[in-house]
N, C-alpha and C positions, 0 to 999 in steps of 0.2 A: 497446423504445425509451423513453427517458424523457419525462416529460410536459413538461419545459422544457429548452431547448438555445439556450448562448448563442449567437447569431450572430456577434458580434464580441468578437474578446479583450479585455481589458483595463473597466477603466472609461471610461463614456464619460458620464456625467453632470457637467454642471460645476458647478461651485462654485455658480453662483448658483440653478442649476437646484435643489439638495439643499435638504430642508425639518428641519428639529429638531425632534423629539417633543415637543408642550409639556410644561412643567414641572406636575407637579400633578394627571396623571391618577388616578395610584394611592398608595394609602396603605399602608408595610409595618406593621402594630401588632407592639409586643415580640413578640409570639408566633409571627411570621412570616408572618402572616393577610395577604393581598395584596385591598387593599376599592379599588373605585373611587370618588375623592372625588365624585364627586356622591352618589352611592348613602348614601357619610357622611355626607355634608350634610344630607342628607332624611332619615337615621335619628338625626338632634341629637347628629352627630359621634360616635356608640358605633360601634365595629365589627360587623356583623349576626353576623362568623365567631364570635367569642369574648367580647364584651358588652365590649369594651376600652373605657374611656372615657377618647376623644381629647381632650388639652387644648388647652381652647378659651379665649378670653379675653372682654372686655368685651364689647365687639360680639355675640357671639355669645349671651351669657344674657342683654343685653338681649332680642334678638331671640326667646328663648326664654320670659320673663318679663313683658315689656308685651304687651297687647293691641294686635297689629295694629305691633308695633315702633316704638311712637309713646311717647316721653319728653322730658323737659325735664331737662338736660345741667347739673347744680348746678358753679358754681365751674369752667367748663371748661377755663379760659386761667391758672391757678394753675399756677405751672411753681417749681422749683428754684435756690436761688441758692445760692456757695459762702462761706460764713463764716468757713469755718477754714483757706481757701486749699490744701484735699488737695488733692495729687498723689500716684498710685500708680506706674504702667507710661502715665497721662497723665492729665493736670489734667481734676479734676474735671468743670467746664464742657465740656472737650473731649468729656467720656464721656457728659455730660448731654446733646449735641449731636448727637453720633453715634446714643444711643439714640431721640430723637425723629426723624430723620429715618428712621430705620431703621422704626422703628414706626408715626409718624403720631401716638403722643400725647404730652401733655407730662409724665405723671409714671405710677406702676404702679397705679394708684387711679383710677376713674372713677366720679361721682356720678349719679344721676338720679331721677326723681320722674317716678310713671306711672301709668296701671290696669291689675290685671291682674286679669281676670274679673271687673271692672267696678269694681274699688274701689283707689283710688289706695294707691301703697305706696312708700318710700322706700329705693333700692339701691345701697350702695358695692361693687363689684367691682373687683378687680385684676386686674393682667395681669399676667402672668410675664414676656413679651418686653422689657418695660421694664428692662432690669438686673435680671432675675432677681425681679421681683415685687422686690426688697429696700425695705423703710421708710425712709423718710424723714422730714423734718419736711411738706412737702406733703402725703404721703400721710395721717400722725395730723393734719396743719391740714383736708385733706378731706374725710376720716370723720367729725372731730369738727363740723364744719359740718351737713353729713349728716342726724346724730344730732339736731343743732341746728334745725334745716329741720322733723324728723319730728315733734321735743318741740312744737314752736309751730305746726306746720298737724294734730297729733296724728295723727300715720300711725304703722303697724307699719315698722319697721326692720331690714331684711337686707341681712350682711354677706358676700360672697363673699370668701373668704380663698385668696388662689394667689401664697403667697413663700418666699423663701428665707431669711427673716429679716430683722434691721435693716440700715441700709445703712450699711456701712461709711466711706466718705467723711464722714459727720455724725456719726461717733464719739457722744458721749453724748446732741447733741440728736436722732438718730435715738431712743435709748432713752427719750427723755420724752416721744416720744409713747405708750408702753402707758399711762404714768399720764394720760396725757391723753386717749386715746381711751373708757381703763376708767372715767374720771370722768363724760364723757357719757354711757354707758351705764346707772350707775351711778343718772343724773338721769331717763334713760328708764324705770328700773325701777323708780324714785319715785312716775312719772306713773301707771304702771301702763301703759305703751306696750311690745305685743309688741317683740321681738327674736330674730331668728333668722338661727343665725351658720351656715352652709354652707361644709364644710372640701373642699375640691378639690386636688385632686395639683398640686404640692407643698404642701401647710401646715406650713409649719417656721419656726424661731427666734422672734421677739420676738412674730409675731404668735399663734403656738401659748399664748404666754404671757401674753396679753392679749385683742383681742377675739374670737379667733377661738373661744375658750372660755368663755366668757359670757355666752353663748345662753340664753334662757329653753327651747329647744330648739336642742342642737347637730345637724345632721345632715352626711351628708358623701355621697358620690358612692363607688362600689364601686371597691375596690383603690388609693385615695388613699394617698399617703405623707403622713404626720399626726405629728408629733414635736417637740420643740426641736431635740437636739442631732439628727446623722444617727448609723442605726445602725454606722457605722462607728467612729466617734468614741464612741457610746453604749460597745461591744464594747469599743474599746482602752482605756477609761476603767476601765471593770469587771473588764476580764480575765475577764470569761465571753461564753460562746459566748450566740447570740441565737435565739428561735425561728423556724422558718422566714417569721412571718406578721406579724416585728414592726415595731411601727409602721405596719402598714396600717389601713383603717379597721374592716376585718373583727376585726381583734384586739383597737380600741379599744370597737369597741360591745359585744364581750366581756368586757371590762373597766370597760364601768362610765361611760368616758367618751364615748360617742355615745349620744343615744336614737335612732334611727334610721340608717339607710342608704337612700337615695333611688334610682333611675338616673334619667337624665337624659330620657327620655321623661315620667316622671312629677313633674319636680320643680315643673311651673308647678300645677299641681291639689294634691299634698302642700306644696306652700309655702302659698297658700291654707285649705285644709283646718285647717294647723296654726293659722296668725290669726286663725279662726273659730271653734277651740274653744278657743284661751286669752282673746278677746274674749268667749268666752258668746255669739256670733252665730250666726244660722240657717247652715245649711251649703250653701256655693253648690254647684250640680252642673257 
């Protein structure tokens, strides 16, 4: 005899009675690995199955980076305006409008100023969710502020890079922010003020070109996409086939261009670390 036997045919739960699985319990990573999002959340969003590192945005390497998740929010309410009247598939302002409310922020760039293992430090982060991380004139008016903040209270400066490039709607003044974010930095390495530029999945286009590489140490998070062009576009341009590993970060620190690879468990202790031996400071534990 079976251990369950319907009594009555059919369904008999109604509509109101039926509950929806919440959204959010499980996370699939590329590899197929099935994690339960809390279980990520407590291991700082890596997959335990395969070290996948989930991306994450602003909110979350604050939370990873200040002590106790406590900062002061530079320039918050800086938002986008349209100059050159784009329209694509919908006018600019439409898409600038859709992406804040989608997201909750006003532009792909977030600033702030905090301690982290007791000594204050100054961090621009993006977000991807925002229009694809893409630049804008906000985003280089942001950073270079930022930059600006860290020169005159003289803090170490770290840049978390997660975009897809410049943003297309601000055609050429998206591109003038590289000279303008490269020129503050440019002033911080005058000061003799660390900088340390942390490349995360995706780093590509304007900002690959500009501060996301002009670290006094670059480091990056494991199996990051890290490039200008994508290797798709890289391959059809060359007409040669691509390694299987290019463009990741594992290829670049073999190449010359990362000193380091981080995971994200360890990046609030190795962010630190590095501030204190290019400062000549005692080393915090």
């Amino acid at each position: 005899m079976s251990w369950f036997k319907r009594k009555t045919k059919g369904i008999t739960t109604t509509t109101e009675e039926k509950k929806d699985t919440p959204k959010g319990l499980w996370y699939k990573s590329p590899t197929g690995k099935i994690i339960d999002t809390e279980e990520l959340e407590k291991n700082f969003f890596v997959s335990p199955e395969d070290g996948y590192h989930v991306r994450i945005g602003s909110k979350e390497y604050f939370q990873i980076l200040f002590d106790d998740n406590k900062f002061k929010e530079l320039d918050a309410n800086l938002s986008s305006k349209d100059p050159l009247k784009f329209v694509d598939t919908k006018a600019y302002p439409d898409r600038l409008k859709a992406a804040e409310e989608k997201t909750k922020l006003k532009d792909a760039v977030r600033c702030a100023v905090g301690k982290s293992k007791g000594k204050n430090i100054v961090v621009a982060c993006m977000d991807f969710a925002f229009i694809g991380g893409s630049m804008g004139s906000v985003v280089g008016e942001k950073i270079a502020r930022a930059g600006e903040y860290a020169l005159k209270k003289k803090l170490p400066f770290i840049i978390i890079s997660k975009s897809g490039g410049a943003r297309m709607q601000e055609a050429a003044l998206s591109l003038m922010q590289l000279a303008k974010t490269s020129a503050k930095l440019a002033q911080l390495a005058d000061a003799g003020l660390p900088y340390i530029s942390l490349c995360t999945d995706p780093t590509t286009g304007g900002t690959t070109a500009s501060f996301a590489m002009l670290g006094d140490i670059n480091i990056s998070e494991p199996g990051a996409l890290i490039g200008f062009a994508g290797p798709r576009v890289v391959r059809d341009t060359t007409g040669q086939e691509l390694p299987e590993d290019f463009q990741t970060a594992e290829f670049l620190l073999e190449h010359g261009f990362l000193d380091f690879i981080t995971e994200r468990k360890d990046l609030k202790n190795k962010i630190n670390l590095y501030i204190d031996l290019i400062t000549n400071q005692p080393l915090r534990v």
